[in-house]
TORKELO-464720 format. One line per 3 residues: number of its first residue (from 1); their letters; for each residue x, y, z of C-alpha. Coordinates in nm, 4 decimals, padded with zeros to 6 digits. Each point is the difference from the previous one (the first is absolute). Example, Ala and Ser with C-alpha at 12.3 -4.5 7.8 and 13.67 -1.06 7.14 Angstrom:
<tortors>
1	AS	01.2300,-00.4500,00.7800 ~ 00.1370,00.3440,-00.0660 $
</tortors>
This chain:
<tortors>
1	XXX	01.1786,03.5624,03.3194 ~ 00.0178,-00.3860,00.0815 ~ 00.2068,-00.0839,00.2625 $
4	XXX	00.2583,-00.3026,-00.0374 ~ 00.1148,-00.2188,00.2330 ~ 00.3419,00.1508,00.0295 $
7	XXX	00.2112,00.1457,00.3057 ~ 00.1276,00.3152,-00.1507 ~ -00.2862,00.1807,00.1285 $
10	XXX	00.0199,00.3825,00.1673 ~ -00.0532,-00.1539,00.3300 ~ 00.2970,-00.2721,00.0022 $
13	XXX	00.2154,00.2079,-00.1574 ~ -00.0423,00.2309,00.3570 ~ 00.0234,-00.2801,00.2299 $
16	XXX	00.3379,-00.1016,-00.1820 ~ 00.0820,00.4149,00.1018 ~ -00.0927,-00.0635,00.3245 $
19	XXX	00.2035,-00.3556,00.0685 ~ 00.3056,00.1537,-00.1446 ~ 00.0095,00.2813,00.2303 $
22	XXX	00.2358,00.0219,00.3175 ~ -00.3243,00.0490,00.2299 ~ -00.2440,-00.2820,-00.1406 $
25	XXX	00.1529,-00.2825,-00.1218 ~ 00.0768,-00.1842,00.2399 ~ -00.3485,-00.0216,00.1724 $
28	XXX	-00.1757,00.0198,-00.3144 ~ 00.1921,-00.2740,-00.2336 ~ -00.2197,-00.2720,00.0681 $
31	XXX	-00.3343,00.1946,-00.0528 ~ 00.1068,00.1651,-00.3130 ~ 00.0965,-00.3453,-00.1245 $
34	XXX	-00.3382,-00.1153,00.0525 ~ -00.1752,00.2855,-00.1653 ~ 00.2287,00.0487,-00.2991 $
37	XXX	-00.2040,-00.2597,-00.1258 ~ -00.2885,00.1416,-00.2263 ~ -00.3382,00.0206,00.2110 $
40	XXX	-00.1310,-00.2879,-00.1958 ~ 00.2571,-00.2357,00.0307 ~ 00.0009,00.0801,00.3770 $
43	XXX	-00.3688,-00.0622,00.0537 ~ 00.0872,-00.3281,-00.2016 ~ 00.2835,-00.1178,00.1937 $
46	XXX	-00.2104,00.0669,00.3545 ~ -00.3146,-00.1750,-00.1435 ~ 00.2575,-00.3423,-00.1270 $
49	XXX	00.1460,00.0277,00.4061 ~ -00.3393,00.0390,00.1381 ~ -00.1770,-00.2766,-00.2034 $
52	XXX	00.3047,-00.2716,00.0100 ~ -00.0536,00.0648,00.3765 ~ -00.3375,-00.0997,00.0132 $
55	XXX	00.0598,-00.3151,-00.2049 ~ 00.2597,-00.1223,00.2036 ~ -00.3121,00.0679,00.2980 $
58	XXX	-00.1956,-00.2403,-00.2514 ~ 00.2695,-00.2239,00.0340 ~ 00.1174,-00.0206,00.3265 $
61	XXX	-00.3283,-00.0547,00.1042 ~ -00.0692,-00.3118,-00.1818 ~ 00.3004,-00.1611,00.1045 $
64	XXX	-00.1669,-00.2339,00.2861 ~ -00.3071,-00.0861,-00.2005 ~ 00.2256,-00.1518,-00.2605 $
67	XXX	00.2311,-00.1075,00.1778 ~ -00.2588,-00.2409,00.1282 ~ -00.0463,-00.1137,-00.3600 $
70	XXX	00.3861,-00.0586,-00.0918 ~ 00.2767,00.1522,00.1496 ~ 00.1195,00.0609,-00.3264 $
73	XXX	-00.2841,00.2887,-00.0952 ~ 00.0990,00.1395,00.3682 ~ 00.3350,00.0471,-00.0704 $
76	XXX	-00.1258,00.1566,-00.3514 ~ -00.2113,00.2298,00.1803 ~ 00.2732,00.1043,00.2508 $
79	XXX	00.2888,00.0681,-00.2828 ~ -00.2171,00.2124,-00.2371 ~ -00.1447,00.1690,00.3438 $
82	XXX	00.3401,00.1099,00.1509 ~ 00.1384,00.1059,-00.3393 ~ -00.3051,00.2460,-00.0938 $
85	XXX	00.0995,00.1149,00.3370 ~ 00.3026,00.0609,-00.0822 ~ -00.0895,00.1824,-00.3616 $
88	XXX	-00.2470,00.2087,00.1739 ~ 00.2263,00.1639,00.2694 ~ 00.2320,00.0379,-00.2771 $
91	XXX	-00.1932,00.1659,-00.2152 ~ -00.1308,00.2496,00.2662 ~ 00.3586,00.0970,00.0755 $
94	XXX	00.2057,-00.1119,-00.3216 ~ 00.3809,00.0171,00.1005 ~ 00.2871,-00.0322,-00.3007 $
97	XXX	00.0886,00.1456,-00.3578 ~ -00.2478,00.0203,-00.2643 ~ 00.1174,-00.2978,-00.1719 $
100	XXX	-00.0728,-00.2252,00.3374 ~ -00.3517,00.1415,00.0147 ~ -00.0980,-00.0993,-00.2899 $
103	XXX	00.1485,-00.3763,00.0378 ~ -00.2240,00.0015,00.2852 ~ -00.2990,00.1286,-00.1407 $
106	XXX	00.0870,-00.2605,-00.3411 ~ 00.0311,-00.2322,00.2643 ~ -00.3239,00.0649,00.1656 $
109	XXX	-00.2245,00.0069,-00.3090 ~ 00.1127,-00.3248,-00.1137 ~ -00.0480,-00.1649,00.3584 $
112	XXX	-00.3704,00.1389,-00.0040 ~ -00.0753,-00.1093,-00.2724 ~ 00.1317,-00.3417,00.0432 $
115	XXX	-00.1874,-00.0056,00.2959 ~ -00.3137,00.0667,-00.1762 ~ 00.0852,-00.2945,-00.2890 $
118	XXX	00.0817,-00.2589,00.2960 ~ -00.4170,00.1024,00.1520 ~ -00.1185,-00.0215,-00.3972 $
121	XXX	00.1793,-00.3710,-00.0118 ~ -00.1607,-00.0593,00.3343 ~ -00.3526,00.0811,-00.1169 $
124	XXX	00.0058,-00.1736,-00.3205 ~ 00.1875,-00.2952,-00.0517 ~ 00.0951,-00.0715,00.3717 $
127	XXX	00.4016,00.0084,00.1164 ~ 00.2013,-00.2598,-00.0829 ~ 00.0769,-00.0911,00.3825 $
130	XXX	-00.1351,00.0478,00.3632 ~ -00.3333,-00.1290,00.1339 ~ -00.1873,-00.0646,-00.2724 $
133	XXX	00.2885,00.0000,-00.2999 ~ -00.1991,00.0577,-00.3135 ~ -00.3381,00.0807,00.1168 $
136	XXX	-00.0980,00.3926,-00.0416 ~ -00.1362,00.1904,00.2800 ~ -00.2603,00.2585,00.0598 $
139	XXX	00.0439,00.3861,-00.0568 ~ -00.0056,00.1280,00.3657 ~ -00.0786,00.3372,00.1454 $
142	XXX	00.3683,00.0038,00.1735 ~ 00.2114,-00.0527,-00.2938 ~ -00.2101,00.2565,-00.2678 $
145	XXX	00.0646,00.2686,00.2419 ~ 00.3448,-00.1304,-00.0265 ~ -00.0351,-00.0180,-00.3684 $
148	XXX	-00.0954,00.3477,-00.0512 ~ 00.2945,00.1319,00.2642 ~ 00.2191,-00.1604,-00.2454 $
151	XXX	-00.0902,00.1062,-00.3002 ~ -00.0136,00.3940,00.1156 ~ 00.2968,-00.0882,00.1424 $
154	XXX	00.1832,-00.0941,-00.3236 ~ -00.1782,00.2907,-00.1888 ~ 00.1477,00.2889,00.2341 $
157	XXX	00.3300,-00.1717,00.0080 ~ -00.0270,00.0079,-00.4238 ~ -00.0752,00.3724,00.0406 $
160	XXX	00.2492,00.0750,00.2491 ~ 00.2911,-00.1442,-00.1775 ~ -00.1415,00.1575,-00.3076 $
163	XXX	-00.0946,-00.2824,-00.2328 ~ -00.2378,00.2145,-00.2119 ~ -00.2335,00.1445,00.3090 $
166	XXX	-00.2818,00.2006,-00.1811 ~ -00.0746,-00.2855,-00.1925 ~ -00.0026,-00.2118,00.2803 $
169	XXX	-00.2071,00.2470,00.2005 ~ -00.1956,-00.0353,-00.2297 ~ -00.0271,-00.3436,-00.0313 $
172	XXX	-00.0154,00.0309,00.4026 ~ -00.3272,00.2262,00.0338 ~ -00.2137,-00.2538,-00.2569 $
175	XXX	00.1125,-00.2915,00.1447 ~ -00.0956,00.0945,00.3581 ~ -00.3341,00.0582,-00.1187 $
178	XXX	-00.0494,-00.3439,-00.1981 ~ 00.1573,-00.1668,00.2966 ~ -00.2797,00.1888,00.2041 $
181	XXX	-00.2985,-00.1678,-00.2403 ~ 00.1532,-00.2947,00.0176 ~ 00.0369,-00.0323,00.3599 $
184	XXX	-00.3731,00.0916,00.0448 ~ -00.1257,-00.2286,-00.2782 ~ 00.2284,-00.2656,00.0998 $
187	XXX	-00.1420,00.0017,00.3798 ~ -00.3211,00.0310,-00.0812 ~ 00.0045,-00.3195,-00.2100 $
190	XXX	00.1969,-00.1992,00.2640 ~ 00.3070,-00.0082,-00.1347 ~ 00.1805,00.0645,00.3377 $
193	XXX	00.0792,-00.3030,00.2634 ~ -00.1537,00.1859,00.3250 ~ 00.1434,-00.2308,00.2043 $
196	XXX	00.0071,00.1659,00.4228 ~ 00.3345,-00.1515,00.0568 ~ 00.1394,00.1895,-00.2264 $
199	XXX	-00.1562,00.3435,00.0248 ~ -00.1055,00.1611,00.2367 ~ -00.2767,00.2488,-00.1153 $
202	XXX	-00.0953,-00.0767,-00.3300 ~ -00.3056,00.2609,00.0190 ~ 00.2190,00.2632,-00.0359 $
205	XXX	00.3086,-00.1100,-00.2196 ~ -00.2381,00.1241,-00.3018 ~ -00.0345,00.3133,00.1060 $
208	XXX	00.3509,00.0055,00.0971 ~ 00.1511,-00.1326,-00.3360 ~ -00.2085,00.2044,-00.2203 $
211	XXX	00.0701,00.3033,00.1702 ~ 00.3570,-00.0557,-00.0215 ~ -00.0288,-00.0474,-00.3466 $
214	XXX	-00.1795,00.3469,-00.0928 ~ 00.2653,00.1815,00.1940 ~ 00.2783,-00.2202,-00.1733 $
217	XXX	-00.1961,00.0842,-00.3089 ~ 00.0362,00.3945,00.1129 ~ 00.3717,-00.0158,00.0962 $
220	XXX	00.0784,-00.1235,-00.3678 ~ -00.2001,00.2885,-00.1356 ~ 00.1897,00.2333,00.2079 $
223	XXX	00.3336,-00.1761,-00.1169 ~ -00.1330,00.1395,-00.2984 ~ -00.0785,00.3906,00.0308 $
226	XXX	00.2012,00.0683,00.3891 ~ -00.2006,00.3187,00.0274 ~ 00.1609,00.0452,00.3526 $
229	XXX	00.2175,-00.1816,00.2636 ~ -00.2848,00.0113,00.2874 ~ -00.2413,-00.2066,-00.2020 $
232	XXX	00.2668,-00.2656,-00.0355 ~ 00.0491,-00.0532,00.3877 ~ -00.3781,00.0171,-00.0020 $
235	XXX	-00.0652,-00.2671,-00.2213 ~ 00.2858,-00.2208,00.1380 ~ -00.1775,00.0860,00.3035 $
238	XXX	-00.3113,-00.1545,-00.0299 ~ 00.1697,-00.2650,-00.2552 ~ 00.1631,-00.1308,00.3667 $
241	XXX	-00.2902,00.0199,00.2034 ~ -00.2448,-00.2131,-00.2538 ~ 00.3256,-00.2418,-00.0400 $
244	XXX	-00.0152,-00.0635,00.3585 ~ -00.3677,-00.0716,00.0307 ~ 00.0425,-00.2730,-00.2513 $
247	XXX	00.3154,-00.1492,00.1757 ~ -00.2186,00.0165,00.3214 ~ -00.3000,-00.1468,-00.1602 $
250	XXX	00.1797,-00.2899,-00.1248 ~ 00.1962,-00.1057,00.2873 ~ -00.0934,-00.3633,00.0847 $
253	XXX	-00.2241,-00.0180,00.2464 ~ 00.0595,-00.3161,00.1040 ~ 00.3264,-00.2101,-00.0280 $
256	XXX	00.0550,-00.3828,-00.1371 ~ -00.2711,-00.2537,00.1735 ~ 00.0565,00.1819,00.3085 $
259	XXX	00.1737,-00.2688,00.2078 ~ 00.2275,00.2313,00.2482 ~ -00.4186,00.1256,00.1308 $
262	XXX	00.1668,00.3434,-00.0588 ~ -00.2484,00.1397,-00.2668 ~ -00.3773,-00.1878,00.1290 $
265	XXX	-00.0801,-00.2337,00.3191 ~ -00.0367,-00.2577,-00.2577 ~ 00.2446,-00.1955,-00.2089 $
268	XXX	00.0343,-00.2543,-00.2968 ~ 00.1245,-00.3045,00.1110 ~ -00.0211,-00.2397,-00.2602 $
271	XXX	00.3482,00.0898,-00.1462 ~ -00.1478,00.0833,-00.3490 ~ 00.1262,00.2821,-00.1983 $
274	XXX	-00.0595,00.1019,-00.3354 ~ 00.3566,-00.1902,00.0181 ~ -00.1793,-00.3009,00.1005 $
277	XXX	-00.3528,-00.0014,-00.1489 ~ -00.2614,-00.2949,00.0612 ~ 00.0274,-00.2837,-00.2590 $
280	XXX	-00.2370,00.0040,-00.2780 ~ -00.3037,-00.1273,00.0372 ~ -00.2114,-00.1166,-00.2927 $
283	XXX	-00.3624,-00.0339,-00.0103 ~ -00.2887,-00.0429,-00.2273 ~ -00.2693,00.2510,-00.1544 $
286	XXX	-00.3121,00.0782,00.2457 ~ 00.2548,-00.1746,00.2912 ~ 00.0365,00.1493,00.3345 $
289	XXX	00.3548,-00.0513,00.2302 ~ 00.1336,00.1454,00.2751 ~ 00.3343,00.1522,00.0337 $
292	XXX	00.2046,00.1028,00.3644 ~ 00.1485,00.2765,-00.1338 ~ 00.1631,00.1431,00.2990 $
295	XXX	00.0433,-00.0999,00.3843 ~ -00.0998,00.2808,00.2663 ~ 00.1865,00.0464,00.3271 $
298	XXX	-00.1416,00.2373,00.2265 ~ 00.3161,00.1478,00.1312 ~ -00.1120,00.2775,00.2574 $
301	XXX	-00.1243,-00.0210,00.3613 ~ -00.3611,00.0283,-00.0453 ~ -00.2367,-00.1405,-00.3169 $
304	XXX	-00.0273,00.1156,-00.3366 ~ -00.3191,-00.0325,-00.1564 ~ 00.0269,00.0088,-00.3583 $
307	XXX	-00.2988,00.1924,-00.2175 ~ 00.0797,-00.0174,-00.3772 ~ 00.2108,-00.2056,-00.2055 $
310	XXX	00.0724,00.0990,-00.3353 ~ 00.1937,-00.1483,-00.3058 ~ 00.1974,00.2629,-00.1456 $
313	XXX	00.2210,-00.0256,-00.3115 ~ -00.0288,-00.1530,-00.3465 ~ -00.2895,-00.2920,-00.0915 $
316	XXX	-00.1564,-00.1334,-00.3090 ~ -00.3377,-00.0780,-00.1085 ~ 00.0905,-00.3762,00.0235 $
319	XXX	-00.1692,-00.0006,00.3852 ~ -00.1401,00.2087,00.2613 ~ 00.0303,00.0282,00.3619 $
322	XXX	-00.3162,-00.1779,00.1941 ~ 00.1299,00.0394,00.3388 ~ 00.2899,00.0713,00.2437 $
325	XXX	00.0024,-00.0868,00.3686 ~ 00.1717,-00.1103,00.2701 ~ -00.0066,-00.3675,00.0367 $
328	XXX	00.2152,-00.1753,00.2732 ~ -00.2010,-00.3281,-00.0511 ~ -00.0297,00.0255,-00.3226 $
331	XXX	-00.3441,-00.2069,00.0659 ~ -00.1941,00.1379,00.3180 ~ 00.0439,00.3463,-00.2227 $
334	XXX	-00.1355,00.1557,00.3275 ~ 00.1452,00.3161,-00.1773 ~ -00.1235,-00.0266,-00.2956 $
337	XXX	-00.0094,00.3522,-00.2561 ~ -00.2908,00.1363,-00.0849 ~ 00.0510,00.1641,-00.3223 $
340	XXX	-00.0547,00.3849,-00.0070 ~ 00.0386,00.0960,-00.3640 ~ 00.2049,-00.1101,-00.2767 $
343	XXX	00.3540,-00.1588,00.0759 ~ -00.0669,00.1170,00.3747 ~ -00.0771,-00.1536,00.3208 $
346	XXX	-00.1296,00.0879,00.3569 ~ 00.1447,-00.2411,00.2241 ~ 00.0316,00.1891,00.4083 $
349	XXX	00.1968,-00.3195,00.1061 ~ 00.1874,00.0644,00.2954 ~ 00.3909,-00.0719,-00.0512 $
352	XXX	00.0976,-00.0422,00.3800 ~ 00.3815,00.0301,00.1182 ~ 00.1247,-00.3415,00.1081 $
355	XXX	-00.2669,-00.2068,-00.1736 ~ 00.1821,-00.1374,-00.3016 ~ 00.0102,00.0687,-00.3480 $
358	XXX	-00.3277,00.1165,-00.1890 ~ 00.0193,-00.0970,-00.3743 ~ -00.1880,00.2141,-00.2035 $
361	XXX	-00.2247,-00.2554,-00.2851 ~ -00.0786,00.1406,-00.3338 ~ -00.2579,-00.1815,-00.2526 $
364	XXX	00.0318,00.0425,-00.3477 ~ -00.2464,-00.0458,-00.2844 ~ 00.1033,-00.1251,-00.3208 $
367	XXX	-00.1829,00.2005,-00.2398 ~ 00.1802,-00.0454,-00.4056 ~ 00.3334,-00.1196,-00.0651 $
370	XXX	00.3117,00.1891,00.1201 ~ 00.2069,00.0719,00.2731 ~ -00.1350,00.2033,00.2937 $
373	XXX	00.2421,00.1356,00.2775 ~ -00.0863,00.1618,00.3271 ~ 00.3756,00.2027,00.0277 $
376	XXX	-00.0913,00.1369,00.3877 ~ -00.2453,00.0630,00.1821 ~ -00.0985,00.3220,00.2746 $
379	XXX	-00.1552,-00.0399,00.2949 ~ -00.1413,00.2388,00.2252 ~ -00.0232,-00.0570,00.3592 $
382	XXX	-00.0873,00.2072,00.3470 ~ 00.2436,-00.0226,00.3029 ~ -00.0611,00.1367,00.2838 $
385	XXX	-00.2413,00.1938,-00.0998 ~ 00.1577,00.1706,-00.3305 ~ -00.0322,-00.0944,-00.3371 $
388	XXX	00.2719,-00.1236,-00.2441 ~ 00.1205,-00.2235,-00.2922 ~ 00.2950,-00.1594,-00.0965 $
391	XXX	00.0814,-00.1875,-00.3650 ~ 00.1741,-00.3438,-00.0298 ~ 00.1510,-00.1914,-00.3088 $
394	XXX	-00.2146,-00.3344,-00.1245 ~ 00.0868,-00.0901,-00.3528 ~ -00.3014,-00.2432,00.0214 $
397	XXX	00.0139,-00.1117,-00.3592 ~ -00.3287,-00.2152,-00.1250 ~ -00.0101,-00.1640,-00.3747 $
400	XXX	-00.3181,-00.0234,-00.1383 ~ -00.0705,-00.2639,-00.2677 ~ 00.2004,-00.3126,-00.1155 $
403	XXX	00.1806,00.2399,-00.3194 ~ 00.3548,00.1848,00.0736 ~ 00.0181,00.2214,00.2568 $
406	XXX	00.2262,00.3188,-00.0079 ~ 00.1275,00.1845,00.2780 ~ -00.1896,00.2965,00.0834 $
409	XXX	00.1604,00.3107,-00.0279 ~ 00.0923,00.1442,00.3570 ~ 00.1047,-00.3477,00.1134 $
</tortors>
C-alpha cells in the first residue's frame, strides 16, 4: 500500500500514548512533538534547517568582499545571512502551534525564493543601484552554491508545510539532476567568473556541487517511497557533509583589494574598485596602449617576488592581452613581461617592502570592434619561500573602433 504523507500513522499514534502518560510526558513532550511529524516531512524540515544554514555561510562570508564594492551589497549580504540563520536553527528545533510553523515555513519559501529572483536580476539586466547600477554581473561560484541552497531550501520547506510534496519530490529528484548537467556543461564552457578573491578552491566546488545535487536528487526520491527512518538520517547525513564542502570551497579566499595586508604581503593601492573602475579608453583597430591597472604595495617585512599574473573574468573578442608587467618607470621597463602563453605573463619582479608603489602595466591589442574588459586579474607570487596568489579588482575597460561601444557584461 502507498504511504501518504499523513501523521495518523501506528507509530505517532504510540508516542501520543506515551506523552500522555503520568511517567513520560514530561521528559518526552518535546521529542514526541518532533517526531509526530511523518518521517518525510521530518527529513524535509532537517534538510530546509541544514541548507538555509549553509547559505547564510555563503553569505556571511561575502560580506567584506562586497562591502568593498558598496556598502549597500554588504549590508544585503549581512541581513539575508543572519536571517537564514535564524530560519535554520528554527527549523532544526521548531517551537509553537501548527499554525505558527507553517507561517514560518510560508515565510521562508517566499524569502528563498526572492532571494534567488534578486541573483537572476543581478545576472541579467544588472540592479538598479550600487556600484555599477544597471550593469549585469558575472555568475560566480559563491553565489550558485548559494543558489542551489536556496532553492532546496524552498522545496523542503513546500514539502514540509505540505503544499503538494510527492509532486514536488518529484519535481525535486529531476531537477537536481538537470541542475547537475547544467552545472557541468555550464563550467566546462566558461560560464562561471573564477575569480580567487572570491573563492577559495574552485577545483573542487564541482565535485562538491554535483555531489550535493545527486544526494539532493536521492533525498527527494526517498520523500517519495520512505522505505525506513535510518535511510533518511543517512541521506540527510551525507546531504550535510557535501553541503559543507561547497560552503568551504567557496569561501573567499581573499578579501576586497587587500589594503588592511591581512590576506597577502601585498596590497592594491591605487584606490580602484570595481566601484571605481579606470576611465574608458578608446583606441583604434591593430593599436596597441597600455593600461595601469592596479598599484602594488609590498606590505610584509621581506620581498615578494611575483611569478604569474593572470586576467581572470569576462573579455570579448574585441582585443587580446599582449603583455602585463610591472612598470615603475613606465619607460626604462627594466621589468618588462615576457609573455608565457595566452593572456599570461612571467614577470619575477621583486616587490620590496618600503620601496614605493609598483604599478602593474597591461597592453592591449585592438583586434575588431567592441568592447574588451580585463574585470581582475591573479597573481601568483613566492614569499619567503612558499608559494601563493591573491586576486584584485581592475575594471580596465578598452573600446575598440570609432562605432558605439556597450558595456561589457561583468562590468
Amino acid at each position: 500500500m502507498r504511504r501518504k504523507f499523513t501523521a495518523d500513522l501506528p507509530y505517532a499514534r504510540l508516542l501520543r500514548h506515551i506523552v500522555t502518560s503520568r511517567s513520560g510526558g514530561r521528559l518526552l513532550t518535546p521529542v514526541a512533538r518532533a517526531l509526530s511529524e511523518t518521517p518525510e516531512r521530518t527529513l524535509a524540515r532537517l534538510a530546509a534547517g541544514a541548507l538555509a544554514l549553509a547559505a547564510a555561510a555563503v553569505h556571511l562570508a561575502q560580506i567584506g568582499p562586497h562591502s568593498d564594492e558598496d556598502p549597500l551589497f554588504g549590508l544585503f549580504f549581512l541581513i539575508v545571512g543572519l536571517a537564514q540563520v535564524g530560519g535554520g536553527l528554527y527549523l532544526l528545533r521548531p517551537v509553537g502551534p501548527p499554525r505558527m510553523r507553517r507561517a514560518i515555513g510560508l515565510t521562508g519559501m517566499i524569502g528563498s525564493i526572492a532571494t534567488i529572483a534578486i541573483w537572476a536580476v543581478s545576472r541579467s539586466t544588472g540592479l538598479p543601484f550600487g556600484a555599477e547600477p544597471g550593469s549585469p554581473e558575472t555568475v560566480g561560484l559563491a553565489d550558485a552554491a548559494a543558489d542551489l541552497f536556496e532553492a532546496f531550501t524552498a522545496l523542503m520547506l513546500a514539502v514540509w508545510i505540505g503544499l503538494g510534496p510527492r509532486s514536488l519530490a518529484v519535481s525535486g529528484a529531476v531537477g537536481a539532476l538537470a541542475l547537475a548537467g547544467l552545472w557541468v556543461l555550464t563550467r566546462a564552457l566558461g560560464a562561471f567568473d573564477a575569480d580567487p578573491r572570491l573563492v577559495l578552491s574552485a577545483e573542487f566546488v564541482d565535485a562538491a556541487a554535483v555531489g550535493f545535487l545527486l544526494l539532493m536528487s536521492a533525498v527527494c526520491v526517498h520523500l517519495i517511497l520512505a522505505r525506513r527512518v535510518w535511510i533518511s538520517y543517512a541521506l540527510l547525513g551525507t546531504t550535510v557533509v557535501a553541503a559543507s564542502a561547497l560552503v568551504v570551497f567557496t569561501i573567499p579566499a581573499r578579501g576586497g583589494q587587500n589594503r588592511d595586508c591581512a590576506n597577502a604581503p601585498i596590497r592594491e593601492d591605487s584606490g580602484r574598485t570595481h566601484a571605481k573602475p579606470t576611465e574608458e579608453v578608446r583606441i583604434a583597430v591593430g593599436e596597441t596602449t597600455s593600461i595601469v591597472a592596479l598599484v602594488l604595495v609590498a606590505c610584509a617585512d621581506a620581498p615578494v617576488v611575483l611569478t604569474t599574473v593572470k586576467p581572470i573574468g569576462p573579455r570579448s573578442e574585441a582585443g587580446r592581452i599582449d603583455s602585463i608587467g610591472i612598470d615603475p618607470t613606465r619607460g626604462a621597463r627594466s621589468d618588462r613581461v615576457r609573455p608565457s602563453g595566452a593572456g599570461s605573463s612571467a614577470i619575477g619582479a621583486l616587490l620590496e617592502p618600503g620601496k614605493g608603489r609598483y604599478p602593474v602595466v597591461v597592453e592591449i591589442r585592438g583586434i575588431s570592434p567592441g568592447a574588451f574588459v580585463v574585470n581582475a586579474l591573479r597573481l601568483d607570487y613566492g614569499f619567503k619561500g612558499r608559494a601563493d596568489f591573491t586576486g584584485f579588482a581592475t575594471s580596465v575597460f578598452v573600446c575598440v573602433g570609432d562605432g558605439p561601444c556597450p558595456q561589457p557584461l561583468g562590468r
